[in-house]
C-alpha positions in Angstrom: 0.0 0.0 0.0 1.7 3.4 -0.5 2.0 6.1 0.9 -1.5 8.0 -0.3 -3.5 4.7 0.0 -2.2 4.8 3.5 -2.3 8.4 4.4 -6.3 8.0 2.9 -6.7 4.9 5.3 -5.2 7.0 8.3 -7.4 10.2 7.6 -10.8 8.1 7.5 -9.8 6.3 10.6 -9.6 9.6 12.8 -12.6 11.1 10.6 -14.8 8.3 11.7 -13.1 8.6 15.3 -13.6 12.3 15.8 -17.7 11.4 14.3 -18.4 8.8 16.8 -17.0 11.3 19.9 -19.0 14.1 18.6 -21.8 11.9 18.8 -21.1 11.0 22.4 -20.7 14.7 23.7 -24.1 15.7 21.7 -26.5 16.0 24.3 -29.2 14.2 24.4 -32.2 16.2 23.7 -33.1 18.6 20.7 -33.5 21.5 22.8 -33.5 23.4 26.5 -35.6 25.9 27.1 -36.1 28.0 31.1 -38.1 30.7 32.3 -38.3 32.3 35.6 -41.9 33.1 37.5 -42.9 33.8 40.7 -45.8 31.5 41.1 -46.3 27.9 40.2 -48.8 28.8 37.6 -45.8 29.6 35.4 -48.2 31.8 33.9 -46.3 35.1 33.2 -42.4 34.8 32.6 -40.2 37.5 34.5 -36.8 38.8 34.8 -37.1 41.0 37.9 -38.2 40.0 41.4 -38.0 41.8 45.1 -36.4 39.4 47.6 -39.5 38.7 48.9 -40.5 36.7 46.4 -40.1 32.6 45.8 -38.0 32.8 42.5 -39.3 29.8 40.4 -37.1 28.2 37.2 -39.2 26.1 34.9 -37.2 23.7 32.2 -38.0 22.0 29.2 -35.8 19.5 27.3 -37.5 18.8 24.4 -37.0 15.2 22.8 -35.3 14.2 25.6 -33.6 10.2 25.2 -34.0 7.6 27.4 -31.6 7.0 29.9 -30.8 8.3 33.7 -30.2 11.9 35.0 -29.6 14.7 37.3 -30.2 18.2 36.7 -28.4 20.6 38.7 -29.3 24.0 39.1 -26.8 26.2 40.7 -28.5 29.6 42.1 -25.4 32.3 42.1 -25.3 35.7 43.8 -24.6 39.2 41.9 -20.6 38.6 42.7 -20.9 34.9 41.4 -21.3 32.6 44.7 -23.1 29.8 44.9 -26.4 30.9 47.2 -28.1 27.1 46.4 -27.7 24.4 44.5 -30.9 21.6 44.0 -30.4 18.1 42.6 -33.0 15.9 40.7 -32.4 12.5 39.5 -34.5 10.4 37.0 -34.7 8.5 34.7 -36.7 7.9 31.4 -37.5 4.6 29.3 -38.3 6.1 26.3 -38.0 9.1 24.5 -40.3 12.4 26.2 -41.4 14.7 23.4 -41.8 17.6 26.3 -40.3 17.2 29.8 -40.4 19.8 32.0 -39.0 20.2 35.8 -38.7 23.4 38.1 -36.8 24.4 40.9 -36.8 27.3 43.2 -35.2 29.7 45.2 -35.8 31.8 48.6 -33.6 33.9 49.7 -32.7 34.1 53.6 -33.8 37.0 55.8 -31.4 38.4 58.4 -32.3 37.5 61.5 -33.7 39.4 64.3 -30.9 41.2 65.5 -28.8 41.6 62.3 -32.2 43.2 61.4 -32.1 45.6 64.4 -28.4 46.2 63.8 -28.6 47.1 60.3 -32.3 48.3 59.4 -32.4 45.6 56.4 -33.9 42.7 55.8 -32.1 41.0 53.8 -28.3 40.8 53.1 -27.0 43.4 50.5 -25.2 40.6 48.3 -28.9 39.3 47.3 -29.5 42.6 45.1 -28.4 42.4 41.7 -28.5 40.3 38.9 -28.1 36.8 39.6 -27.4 33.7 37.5 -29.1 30.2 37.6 -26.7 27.5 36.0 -28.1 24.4 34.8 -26.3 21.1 34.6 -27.6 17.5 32.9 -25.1 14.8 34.2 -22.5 17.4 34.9 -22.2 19.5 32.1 -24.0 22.9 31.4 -26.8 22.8 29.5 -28.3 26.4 30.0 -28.0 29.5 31.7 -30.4 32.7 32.6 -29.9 36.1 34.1 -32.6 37.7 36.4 -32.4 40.9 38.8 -33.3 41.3 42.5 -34.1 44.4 43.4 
């Protein structure tokens, strides 16, 4: 065989190689889509919220594969720390057109003397814009901005 037959050979080898591990890291739905709201009616989506308020995430994967998962949502503060972080494992047996999940956040008040101290009822880190990270299996799938004002 020379050396073009060979070189040929070599080139479709890692063609067919670097195919089969872009199929493996291709997630396995056709599409992620969030919204934020502040009632379970989901409703009216919203980007602004008063830290009062239950912050809700709603998710859909759409044509979501069988197999098992976690999704991780990571809540982060204006300055990028992780506030909370929820966890929900499942798993499927055949392909779901539409699945949908939600998590939420409150955020903490002071407590009773910090709030006699200071005259606020909430820590100044929770105004801003925030982040909510979401993770299938470990790796990002999504992420949405929101303010707290």
């Amino acid at each position: 065989m020379g050396w073009k037959t060979g070189g040929l050979l070599w080139l479709a080898l890692v063609s067919l190689l670097f195919a089969g591990q872009a199929l493996a890291s291709s997630p396995p739905f056709a599409s992620v889509q969030s919204g934020l709201y502040k009632d379970t009616t989901f409703a009216e989506a919203v980007t602004a919220f008063t830290p009062y308020e239950k912050i809700y995430l709603l998710v859909e994967l759409q044509q979501l594969q069988p197999g098992k998962y976690t999704l991780t949502t990571d809540w982060l503060t204006p300055w990028g720390e992780l506030e909370h972080q929820s966890n929900y494992s499942f798993e499927l047996t055949k392909t779901k057109p539409l699945w949908k999940a939600y998590s939420w956040l409150n955020l903490w008040k002071n407590g009773p003397v910090k709030r006699l101290l200071t005259g606020e009822d909430f820590k100044k880190k929770f105004y801003g814009t925030w982040t909510v990270r979401l993770f299938l299996n470990g790796k990002q799938i999504h992420n949405q901005s929101f303010d707290v004002q």
